[in-house]
C-alpha positions in Angstrom: 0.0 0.0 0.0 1.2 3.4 -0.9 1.8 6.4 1.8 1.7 9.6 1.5 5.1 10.2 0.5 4.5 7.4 -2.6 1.4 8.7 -3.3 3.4 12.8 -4.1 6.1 10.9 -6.2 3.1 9.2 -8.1 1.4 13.0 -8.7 5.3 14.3 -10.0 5.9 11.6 -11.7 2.7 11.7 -14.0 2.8 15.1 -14.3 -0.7 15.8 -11.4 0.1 19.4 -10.5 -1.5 19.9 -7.0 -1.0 22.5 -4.5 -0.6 21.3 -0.9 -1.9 22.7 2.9 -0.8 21.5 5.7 -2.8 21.6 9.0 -3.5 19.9 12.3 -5.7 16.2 12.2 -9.2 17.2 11.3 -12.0 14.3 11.5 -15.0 16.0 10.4 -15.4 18.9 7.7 -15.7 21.9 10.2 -12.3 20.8 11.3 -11.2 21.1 8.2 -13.2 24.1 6.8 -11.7 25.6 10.0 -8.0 25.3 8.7 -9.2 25.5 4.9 -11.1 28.6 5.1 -9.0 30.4 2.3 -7.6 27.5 0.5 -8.9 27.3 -3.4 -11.0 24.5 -4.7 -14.4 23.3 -3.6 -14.3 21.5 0.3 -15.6 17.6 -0.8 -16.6 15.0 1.7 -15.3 11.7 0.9 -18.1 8.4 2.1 -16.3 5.0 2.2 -19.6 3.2 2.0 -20.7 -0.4 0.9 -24.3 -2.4 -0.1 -26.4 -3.8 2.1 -24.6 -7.2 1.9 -21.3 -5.7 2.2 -20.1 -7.2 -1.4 -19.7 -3.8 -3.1 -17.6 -0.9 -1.9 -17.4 2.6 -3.1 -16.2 6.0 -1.9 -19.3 8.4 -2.2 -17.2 11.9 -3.7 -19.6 14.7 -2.4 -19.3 18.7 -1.6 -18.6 19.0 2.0 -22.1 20.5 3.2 -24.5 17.9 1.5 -26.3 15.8 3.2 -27.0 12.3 2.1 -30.7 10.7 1.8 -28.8 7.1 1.7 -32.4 5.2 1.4 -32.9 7.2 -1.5 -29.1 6.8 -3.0 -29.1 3.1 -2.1 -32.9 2.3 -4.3 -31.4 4.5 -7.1 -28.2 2.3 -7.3 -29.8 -0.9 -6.6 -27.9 -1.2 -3.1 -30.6 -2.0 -0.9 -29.8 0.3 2.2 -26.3 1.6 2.1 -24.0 1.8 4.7 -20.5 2.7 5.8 -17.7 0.7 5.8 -15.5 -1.0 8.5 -12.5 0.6 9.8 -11.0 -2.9 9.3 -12.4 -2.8 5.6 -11.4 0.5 4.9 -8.0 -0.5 5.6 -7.7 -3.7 4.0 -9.0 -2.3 0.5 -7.6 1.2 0.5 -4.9 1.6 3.3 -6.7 4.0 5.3 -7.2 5.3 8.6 -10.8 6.6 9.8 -10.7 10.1 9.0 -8.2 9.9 5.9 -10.9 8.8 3.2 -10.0 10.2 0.1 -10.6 9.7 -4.0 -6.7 10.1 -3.8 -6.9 6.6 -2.2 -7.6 4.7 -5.0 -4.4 4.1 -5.8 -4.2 1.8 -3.6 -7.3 -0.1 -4.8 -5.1 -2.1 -7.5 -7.5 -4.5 -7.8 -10.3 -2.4 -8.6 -12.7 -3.5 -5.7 -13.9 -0.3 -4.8 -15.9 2.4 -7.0 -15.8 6.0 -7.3 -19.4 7.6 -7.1 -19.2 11.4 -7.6 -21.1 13.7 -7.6 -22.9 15.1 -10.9 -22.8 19.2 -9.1 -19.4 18.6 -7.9 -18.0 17.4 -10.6 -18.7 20.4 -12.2 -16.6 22.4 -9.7 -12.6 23.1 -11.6 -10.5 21.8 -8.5 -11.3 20.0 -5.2 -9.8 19.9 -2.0 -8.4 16.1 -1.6 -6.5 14.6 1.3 -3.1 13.1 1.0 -3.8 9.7 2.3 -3.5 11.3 5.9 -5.7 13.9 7.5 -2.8 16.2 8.3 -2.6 17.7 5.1 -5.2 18.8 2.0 -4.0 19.1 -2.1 -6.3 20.9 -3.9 -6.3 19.9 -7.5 -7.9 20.6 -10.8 -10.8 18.7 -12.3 -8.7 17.9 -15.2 -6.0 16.0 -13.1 -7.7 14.5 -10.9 -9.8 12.7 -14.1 -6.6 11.7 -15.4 -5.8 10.4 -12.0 -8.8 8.2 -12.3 -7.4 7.0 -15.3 -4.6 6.1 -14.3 -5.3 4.2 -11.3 -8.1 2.3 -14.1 -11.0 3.6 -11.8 -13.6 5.2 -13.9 -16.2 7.7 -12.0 -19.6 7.2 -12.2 -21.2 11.0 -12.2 -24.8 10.2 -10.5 -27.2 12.9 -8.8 -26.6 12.0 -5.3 -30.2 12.8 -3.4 -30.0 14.9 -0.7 -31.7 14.5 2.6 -34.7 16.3 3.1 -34.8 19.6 5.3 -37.2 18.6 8.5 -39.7 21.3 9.4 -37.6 22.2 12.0 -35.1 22.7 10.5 -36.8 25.0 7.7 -37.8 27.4 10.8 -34.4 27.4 12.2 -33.4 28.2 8.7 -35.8 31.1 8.6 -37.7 29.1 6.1 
């Protein structure tokens, strides 16, 4: 399994500009939009999730604020009702550590048992924010390397409208709404 140090010779070496931030550990995305305020590209949230009979993996490649309707997501994609994936699974298919999820992780996936689901309105966006296997640091880097990264690695996206969970009333009058 690659590290983080592989994983910036593999971005020189095949020519994946990126531009990189260091911070402190974050675990959840205010951490890191805490520490990221500034930083160019659009903030994503990265889902290691599976099916409900834990035969198909997939890292869900979202904006940072959405909100998942996973019932929804798993009827759509004929999953039955998603879930997330074990620590221990998340490590034995990736390399990863809770809190480290990234797209940038496929690399390690050279058997090609986990899929990339992204997100059709943030795959619009020109770069994303992207950690380095760790959660110490963030590369922001543009659409149009990180497709080629896919590419490389032989993990082709699949660009689906993830549903978003719908606003409770309360919610909406908290909102103002």
């Amino acid at each position: 399994m690659m590290n983080e140090r592989g994983l910036y010779e593999y971005l020189v070496d095949h020519q994946i500009a990126y531009q990189r931030i260091e911070h402190p550990a974050v675990y959840t995305v205010e951490q890191a939009s805490f520490y990221l305020l500034d930083a160019p590209g659009t903030r994503t949230k990265n889902l290691f999730i599976c099916d409900e009979k834990k035969e198909h993996y997939f890292i869900l490649w979202i904006q940072s604020d959405k909100q998942v309707f996973f019932n929804r997501l798993g009827k759509e994609l004929g999953l039955g009702k998603p879930r997330f994936g074990t620590p221990e699974k998340l490590k034995e298919l990736l390399g990863l550590e809770p809190g480290s999820v990234s797209v940038l992780a496929l690399i390690n996936d050279t058997q090609k048992r986990v899929g990339i689901l992204v997100d059709r309105s943030l795959w619009q966006s020109d770069s994303f924010q992207c950690h380095p296997l760790v959660n110490t640091a963030t590369l922001v880097i543009s659409r149009d390397d990180i497709a080629r990264f896919f590419n490389l690695t032989g993990h082709i996206p699949q660009i689906i409208d993830v549903p978003e969970k719908p606003v409770s009333l309360d919610q909406k009058r908290l909102d103002g709404g």
